[in-house]
PDB file of N, H, CA, C and O in Angstrom:
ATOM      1  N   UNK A   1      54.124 176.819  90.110  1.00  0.00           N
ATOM      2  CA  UNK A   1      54.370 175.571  89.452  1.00  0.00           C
ATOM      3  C   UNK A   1      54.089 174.448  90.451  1.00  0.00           C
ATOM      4  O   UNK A   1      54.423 174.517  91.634  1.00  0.00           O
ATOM      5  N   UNK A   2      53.393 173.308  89.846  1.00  0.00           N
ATOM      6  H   UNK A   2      53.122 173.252  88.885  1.00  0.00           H
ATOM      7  CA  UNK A   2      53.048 172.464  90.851  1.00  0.00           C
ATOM      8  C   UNK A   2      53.240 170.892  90.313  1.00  0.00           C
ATOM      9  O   UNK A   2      52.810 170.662  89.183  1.00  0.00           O
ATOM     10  N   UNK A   3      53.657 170.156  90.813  1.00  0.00           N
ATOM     11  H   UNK A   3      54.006 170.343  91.731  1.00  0.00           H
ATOM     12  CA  UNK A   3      53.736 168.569  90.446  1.00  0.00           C
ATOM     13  C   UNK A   3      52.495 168.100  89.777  1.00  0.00           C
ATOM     14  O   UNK A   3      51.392 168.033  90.321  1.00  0.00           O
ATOM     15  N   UNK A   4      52.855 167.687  88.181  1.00  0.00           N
ATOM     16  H   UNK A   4      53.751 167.742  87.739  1.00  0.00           H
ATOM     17  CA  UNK A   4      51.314 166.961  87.798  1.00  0.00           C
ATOM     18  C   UNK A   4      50.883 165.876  88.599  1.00  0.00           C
ATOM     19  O   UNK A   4      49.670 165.693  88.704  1.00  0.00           O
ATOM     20  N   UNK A   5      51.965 164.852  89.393  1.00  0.00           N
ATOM     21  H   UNK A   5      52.951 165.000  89.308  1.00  0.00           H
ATOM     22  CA  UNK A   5      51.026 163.976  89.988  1.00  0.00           C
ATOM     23  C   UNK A   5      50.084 164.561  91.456  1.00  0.00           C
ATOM     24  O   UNK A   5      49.005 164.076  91.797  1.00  0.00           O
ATOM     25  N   UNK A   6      50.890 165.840  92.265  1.00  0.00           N
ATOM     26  H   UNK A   6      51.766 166.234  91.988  1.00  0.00           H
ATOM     27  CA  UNK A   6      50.266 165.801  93.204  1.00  0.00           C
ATOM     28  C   UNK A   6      48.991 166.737  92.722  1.00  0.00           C
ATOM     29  O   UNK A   6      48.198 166.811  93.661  1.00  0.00           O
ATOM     30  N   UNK A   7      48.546 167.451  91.606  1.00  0.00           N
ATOM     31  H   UNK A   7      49.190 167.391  90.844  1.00  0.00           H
ATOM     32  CA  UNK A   7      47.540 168.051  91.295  1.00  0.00           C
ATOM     33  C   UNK A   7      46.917 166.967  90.858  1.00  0.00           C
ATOM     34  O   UNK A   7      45.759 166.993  91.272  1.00  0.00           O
ATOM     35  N   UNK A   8      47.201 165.721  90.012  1.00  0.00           N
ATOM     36  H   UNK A   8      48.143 165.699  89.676  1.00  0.00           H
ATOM     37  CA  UNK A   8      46.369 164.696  90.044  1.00  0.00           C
ATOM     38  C   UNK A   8      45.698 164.229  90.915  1.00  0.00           C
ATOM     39  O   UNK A   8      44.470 164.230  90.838  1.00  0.00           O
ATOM     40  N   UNK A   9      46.279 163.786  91.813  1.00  0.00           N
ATOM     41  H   UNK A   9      47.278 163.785  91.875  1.00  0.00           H
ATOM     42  CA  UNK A   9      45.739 163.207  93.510  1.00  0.00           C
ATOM     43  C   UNK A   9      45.185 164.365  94.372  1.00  0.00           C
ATOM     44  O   UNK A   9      44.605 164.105  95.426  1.00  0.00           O
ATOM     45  N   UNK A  10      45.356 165.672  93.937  1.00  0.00           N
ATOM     46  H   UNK A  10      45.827 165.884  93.081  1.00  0.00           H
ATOM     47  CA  UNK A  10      44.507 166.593  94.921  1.00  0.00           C
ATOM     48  C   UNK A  10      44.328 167.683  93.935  1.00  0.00           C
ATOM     49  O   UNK A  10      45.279 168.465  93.899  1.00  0.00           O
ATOM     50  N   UNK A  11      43.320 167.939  93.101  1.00  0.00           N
ATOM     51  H   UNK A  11      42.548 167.304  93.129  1.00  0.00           H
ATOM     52  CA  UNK A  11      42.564 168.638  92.028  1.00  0.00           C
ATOM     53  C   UNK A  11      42.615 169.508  92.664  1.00  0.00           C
ATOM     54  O   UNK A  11      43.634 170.154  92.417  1.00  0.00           O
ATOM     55  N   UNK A  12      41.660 170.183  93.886  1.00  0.00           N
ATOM     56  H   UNK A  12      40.833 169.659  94.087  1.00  0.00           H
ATOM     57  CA  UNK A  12      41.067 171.060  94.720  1.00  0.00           C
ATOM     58  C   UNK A  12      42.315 172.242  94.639  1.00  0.00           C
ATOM     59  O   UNK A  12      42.060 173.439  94.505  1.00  0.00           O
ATOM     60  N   UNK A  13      43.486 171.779  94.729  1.00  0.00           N
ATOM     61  H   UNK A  13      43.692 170.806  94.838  1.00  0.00           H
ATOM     62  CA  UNK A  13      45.381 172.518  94.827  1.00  0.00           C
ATOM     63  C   UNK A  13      44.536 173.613  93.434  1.00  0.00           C
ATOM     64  O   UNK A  13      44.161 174.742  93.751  1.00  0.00           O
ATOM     65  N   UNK A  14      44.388 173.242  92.369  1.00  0.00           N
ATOM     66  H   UNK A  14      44.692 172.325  92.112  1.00  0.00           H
ATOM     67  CA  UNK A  14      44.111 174.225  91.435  1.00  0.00           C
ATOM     68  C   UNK A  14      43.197 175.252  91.679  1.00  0.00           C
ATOM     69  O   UNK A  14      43.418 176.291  91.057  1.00  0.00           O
ATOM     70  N   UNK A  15      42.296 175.236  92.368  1.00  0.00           N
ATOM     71  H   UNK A  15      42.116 174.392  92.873  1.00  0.00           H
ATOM     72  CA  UNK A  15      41.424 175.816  92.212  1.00  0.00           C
ATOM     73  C   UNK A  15      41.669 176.882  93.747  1.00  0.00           C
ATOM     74  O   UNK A  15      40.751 177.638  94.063  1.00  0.00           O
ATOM     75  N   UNK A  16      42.712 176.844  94.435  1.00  0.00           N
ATOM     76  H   UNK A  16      43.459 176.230  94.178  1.00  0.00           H
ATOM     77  CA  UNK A  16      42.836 177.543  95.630  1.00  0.00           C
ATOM     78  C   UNK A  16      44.087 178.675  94.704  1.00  0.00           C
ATOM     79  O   UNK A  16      43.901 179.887  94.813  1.00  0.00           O
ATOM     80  N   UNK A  17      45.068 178.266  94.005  1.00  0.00           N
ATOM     81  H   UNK A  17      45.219 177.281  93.917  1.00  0.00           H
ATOM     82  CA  UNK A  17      46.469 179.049  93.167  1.00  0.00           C
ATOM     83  C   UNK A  17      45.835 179.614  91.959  1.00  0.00           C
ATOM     84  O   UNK A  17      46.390 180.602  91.479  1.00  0.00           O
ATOM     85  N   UNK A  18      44.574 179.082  91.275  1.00  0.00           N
ATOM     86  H   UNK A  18      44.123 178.279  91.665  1.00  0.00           H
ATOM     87  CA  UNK A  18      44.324 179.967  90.022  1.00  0.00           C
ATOM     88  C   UNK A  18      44.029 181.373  90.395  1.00  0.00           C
ATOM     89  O   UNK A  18      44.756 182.131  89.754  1.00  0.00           O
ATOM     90  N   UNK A  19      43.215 182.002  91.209  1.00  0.00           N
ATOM     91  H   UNK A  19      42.624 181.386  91.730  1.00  0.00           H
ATOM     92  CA  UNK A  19      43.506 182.990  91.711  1.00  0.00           C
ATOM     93  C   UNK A  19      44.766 183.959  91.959  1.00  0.00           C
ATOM     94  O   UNK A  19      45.005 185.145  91.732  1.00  0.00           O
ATOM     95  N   UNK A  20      45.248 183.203  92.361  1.00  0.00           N
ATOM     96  H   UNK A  20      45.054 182.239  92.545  1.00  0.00           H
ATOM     97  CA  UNK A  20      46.980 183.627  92.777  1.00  0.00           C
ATOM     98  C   UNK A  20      47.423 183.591  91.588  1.00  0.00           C
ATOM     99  O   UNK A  20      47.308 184.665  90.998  1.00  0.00           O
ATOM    100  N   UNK A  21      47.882 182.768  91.018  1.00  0.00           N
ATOM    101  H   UNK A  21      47.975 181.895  91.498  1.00  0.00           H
ATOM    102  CA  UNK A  21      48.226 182.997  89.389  1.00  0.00           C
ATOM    103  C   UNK A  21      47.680 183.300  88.479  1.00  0.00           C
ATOM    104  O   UNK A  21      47.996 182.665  87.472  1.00  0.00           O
ATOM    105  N   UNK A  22      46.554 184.436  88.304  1.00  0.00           N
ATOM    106  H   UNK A  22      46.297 184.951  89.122  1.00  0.00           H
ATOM    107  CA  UNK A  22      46.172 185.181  88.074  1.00  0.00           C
ATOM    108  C   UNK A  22      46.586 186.974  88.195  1.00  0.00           C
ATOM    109  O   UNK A  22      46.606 187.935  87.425  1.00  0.00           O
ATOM    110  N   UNK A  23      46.765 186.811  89.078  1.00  0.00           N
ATOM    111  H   UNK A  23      46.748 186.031  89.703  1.00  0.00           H
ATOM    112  CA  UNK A  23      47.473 188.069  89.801  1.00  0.00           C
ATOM    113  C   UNK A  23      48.714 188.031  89.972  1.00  0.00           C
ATOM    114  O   UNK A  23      49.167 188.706  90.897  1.00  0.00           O
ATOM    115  N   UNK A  24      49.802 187.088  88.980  1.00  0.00           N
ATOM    116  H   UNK A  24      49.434 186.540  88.229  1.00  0.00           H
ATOM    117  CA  UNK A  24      51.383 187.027  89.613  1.00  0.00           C
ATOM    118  C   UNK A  24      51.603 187.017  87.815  1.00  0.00           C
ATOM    119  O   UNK A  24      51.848 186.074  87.062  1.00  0.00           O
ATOM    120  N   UNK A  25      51.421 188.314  87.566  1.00  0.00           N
ATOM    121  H   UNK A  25      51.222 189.080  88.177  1.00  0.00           H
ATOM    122  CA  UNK A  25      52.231 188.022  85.746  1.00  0.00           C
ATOM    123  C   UNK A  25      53.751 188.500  86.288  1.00  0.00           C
ATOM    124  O   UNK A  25      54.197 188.885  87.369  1.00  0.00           O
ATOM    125  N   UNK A  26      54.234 188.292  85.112  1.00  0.00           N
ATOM    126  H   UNK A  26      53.871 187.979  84.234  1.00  0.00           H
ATOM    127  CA  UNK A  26      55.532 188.673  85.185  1.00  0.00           C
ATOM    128  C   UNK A  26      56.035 190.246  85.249  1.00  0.00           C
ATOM    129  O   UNK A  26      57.249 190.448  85.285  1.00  0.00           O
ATOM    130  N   UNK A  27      55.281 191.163  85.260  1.00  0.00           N
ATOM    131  H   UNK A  27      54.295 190.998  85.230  1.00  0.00           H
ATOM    132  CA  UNK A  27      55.567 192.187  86.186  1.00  0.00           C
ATOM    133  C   UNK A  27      55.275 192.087  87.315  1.00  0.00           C
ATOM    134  O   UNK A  27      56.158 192.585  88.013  1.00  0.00           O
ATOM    135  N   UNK A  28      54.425 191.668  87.911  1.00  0.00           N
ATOM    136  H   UNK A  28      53.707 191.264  87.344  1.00  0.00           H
ATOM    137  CA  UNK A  28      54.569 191.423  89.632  1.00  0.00           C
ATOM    138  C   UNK A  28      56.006 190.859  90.123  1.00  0.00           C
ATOM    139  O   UNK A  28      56.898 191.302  90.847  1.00  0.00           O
ATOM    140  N   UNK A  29      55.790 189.588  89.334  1.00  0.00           N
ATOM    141  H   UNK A  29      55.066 189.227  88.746  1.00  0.00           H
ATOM    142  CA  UNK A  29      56.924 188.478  89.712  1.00  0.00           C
ATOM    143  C   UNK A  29      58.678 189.204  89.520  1.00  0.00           C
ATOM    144  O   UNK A  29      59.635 188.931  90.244  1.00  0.00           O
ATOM    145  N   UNK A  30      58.673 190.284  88.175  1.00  0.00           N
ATOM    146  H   UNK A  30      57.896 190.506  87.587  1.00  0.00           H
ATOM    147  CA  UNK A  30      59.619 190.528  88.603  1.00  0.00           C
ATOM    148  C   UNK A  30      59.784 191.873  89.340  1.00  0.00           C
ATOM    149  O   UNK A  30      60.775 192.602  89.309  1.00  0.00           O
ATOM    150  N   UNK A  31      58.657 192.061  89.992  1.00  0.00           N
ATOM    151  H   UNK A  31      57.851 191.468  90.017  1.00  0.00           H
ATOM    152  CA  UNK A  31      58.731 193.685  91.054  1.00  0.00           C
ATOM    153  C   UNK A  31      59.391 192.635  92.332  1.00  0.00           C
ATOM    154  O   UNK A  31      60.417 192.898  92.958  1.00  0.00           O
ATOM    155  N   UNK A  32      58.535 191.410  92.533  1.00  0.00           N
ATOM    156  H   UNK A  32      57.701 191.196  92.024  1.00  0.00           H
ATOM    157  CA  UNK A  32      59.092 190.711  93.996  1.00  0.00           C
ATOM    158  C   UNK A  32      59.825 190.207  93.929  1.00  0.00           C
ATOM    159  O   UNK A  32      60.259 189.661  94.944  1.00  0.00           O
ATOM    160  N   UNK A  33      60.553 190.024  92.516  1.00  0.00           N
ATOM    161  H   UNK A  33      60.201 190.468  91.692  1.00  0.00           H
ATOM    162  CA  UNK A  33      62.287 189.423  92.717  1.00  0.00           C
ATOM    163  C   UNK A  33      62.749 190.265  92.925  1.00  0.00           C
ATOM    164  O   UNK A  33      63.235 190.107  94.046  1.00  0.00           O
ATOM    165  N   UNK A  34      63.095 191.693  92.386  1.00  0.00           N
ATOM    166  H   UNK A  34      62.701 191.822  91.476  1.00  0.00           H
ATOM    167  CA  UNK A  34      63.799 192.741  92.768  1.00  0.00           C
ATOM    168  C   UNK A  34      64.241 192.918  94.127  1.00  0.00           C
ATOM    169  O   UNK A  34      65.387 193.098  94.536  1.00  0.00           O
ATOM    170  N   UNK A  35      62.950 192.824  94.886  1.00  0.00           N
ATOM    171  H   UNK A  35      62.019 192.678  94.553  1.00  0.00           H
ATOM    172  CA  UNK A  35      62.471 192.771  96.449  1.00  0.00           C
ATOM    173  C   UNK A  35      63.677 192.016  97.079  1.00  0.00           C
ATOM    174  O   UNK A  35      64.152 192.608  98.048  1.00  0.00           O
ATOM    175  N   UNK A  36      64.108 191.174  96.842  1.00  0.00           N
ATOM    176  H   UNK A  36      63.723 190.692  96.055  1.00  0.00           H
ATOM    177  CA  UNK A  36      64.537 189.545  97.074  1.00  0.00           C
ATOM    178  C   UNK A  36      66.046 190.028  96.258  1.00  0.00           C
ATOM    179  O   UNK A  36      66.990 190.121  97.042  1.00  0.00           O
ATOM    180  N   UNK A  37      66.347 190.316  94.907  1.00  0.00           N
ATOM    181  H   UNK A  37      65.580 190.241  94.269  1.00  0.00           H
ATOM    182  CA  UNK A  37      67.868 190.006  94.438  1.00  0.00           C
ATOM    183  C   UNK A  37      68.602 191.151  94.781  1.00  0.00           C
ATOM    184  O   UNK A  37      69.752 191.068  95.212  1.00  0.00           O
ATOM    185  N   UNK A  38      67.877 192.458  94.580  1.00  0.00           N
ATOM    186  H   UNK A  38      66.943 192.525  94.230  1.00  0.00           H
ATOM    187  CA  UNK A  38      68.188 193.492  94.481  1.00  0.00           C
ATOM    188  C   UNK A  38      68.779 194.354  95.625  1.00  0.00           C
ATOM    189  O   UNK A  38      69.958 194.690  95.733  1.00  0.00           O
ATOM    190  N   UNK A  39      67.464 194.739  96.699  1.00  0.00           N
ATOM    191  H   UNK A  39      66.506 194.466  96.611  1.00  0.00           H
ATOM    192  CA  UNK A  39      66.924 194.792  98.164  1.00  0.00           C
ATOM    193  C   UNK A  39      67.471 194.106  99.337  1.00  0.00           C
ATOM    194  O   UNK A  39      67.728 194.524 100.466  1.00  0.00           O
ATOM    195  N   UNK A  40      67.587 192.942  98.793  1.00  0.00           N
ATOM    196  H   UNK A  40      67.379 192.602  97.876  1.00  0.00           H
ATOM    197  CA  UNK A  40      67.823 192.057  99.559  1.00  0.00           C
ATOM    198  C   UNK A  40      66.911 191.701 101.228  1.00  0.00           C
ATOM    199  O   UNK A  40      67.346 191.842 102.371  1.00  0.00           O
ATOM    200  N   UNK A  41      65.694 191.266 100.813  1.00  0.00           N
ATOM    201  H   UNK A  41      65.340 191.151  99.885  1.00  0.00           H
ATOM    202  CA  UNK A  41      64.741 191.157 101.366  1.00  0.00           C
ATOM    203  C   UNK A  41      64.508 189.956 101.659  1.00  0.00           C
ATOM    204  O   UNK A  41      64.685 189.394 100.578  1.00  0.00           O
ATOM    205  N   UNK A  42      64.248 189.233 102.341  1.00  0.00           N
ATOM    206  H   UNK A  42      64.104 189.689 103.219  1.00  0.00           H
ATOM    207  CA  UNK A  42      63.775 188.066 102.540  1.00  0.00           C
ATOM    208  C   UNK A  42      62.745 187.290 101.843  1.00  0.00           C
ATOM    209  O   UNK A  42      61.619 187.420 102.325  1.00  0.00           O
ATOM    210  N   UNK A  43      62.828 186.679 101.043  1.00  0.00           N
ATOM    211  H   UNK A  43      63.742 186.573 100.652  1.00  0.00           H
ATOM    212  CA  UNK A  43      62.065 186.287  99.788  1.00  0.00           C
ATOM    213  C   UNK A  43      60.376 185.511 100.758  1.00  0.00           C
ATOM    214  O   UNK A  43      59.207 185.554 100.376  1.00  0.00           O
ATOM    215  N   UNK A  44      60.953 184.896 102.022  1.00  0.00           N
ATOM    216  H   UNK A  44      61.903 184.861 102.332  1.00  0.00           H
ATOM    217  CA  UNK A  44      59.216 184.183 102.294  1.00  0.00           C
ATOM    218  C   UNK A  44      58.266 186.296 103.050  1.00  0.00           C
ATOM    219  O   UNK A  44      57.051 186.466 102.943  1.00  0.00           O
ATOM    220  N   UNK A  45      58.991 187.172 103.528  1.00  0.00           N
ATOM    221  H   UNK A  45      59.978 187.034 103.615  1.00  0.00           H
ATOM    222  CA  UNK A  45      58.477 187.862 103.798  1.00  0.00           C
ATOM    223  C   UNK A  45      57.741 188.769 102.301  1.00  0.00           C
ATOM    224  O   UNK A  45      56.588 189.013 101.946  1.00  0.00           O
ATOM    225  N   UNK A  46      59.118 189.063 101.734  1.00  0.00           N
ATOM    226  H   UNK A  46      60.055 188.865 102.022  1.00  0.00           H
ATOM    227  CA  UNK A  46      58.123 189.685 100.741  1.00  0.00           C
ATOM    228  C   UNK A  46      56.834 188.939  99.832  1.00  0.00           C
ATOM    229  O   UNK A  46      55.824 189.591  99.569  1.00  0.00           O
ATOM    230  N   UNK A  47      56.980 187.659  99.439  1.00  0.00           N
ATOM    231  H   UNK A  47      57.801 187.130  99.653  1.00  0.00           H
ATOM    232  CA  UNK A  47      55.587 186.662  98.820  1.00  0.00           C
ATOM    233  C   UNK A  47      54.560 186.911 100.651  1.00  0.00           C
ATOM    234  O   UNK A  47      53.408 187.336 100.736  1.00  0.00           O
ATOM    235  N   UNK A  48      55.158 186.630 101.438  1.00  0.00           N
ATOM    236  H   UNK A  48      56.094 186.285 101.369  1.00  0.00           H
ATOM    237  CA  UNK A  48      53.479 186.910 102.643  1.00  0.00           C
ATOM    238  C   UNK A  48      53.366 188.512 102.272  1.00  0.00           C
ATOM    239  O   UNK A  48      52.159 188.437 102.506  1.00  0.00           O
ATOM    240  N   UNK A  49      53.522 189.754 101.940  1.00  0.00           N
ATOM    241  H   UNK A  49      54.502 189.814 101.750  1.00  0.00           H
ATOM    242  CA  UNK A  49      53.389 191.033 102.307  1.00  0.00           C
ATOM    243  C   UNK A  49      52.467 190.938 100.757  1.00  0.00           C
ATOM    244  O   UNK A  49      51.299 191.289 100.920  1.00  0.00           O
ATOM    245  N   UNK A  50      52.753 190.592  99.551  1.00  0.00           N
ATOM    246  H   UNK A  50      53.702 190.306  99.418  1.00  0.00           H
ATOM    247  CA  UNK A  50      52.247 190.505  98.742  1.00  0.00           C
ATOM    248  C   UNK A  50      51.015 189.894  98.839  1.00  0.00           C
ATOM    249  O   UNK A  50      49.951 190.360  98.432  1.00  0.00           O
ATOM    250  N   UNK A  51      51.164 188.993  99.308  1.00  0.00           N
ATOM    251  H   UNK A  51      52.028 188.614  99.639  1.00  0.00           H
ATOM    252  CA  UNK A  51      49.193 187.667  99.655  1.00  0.00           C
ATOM    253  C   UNK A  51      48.741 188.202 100.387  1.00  0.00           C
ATOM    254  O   UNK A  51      47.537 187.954 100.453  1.00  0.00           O
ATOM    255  N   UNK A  52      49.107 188.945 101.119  1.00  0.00           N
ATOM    256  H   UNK A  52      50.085 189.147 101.065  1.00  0.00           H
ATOM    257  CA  UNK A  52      48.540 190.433 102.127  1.00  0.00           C
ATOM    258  C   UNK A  52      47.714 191.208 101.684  1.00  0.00           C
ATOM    259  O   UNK A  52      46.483 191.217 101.677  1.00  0.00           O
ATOM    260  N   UNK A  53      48.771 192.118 101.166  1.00  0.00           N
ATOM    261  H   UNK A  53      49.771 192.111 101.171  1.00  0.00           H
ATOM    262  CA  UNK A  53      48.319 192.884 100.202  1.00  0.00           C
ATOM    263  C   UNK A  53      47.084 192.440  99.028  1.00  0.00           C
ATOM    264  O   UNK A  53      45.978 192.954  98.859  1.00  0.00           O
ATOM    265  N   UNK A  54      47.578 191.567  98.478  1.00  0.00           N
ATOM    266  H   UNK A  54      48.477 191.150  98.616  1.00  0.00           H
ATOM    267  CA  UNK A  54      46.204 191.075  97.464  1.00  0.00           C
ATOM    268  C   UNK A  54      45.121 190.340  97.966  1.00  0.00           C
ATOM    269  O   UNK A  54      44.378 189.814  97.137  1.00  0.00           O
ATOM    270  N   UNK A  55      44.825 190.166  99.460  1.00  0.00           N
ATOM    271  H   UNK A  55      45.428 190.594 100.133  1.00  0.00           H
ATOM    272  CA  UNK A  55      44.133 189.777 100.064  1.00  0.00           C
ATOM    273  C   UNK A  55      43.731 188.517 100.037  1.00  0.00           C
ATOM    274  O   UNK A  55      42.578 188.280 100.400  1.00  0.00           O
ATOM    275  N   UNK A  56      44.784 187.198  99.505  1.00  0.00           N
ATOM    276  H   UNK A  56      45.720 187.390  99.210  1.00  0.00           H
ATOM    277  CA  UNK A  56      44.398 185.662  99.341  1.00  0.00           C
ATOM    278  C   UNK A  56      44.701 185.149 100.955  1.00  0.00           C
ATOM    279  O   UNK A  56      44.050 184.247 101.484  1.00  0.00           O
ATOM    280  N   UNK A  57      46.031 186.041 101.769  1.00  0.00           N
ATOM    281  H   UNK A  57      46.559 186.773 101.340  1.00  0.00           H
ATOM    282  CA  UNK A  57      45.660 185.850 103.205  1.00  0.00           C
ATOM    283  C   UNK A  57      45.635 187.277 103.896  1.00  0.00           C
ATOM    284  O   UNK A  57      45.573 188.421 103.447  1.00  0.00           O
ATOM    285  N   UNK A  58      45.709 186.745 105.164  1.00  0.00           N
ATOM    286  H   UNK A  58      45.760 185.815 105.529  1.00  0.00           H
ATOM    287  CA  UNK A  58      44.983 187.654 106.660  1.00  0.00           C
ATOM    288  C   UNK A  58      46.420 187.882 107.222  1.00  0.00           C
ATOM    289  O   UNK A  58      47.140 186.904 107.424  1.00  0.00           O
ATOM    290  N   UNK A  59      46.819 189.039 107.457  1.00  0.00           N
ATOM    291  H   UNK A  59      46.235 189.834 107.293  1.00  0.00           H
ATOM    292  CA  UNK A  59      47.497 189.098 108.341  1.00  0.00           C
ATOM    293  C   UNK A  59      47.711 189.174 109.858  1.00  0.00           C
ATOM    294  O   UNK A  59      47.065 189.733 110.744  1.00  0.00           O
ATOM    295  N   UNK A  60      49.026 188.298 109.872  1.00  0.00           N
ATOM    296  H   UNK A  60      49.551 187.844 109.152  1.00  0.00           H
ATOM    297  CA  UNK A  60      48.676 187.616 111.652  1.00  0.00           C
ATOM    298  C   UNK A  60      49.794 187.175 112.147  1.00  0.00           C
ATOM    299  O   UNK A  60      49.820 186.690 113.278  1.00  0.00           O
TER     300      UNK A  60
END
């Protein structure tokens, strides 16, 4: 989810997350809450292990 004004003032924001939200239906989303409510995992580690994994970043 992203602010309509700051996607107004910076378009380009869409076109880097459609990808990503593409690949985050709501079975993903709720496999990595589980991760996070359930697990009790650290919610910024498990979203990086995931962008990892789906290869939008590099791990480093």
């Amino acid at each position: 989810m992203i602010n309509a004004k700051t996607l107004k003032e910076w378009p380009a924001i869409a076109e880097v997350l459609n990808p990503v939200t593409a690949k985050l239906d709501n079975s993903v989303a709720q496999t990595l809450n589980a991760k996070v409510d359930v697990d009790g995992e650290d919610p910024h580690q498990v979203a990086l292990d995931w962008m990892v994994r789906e290869g939008f970043v590099k791990e480093g």
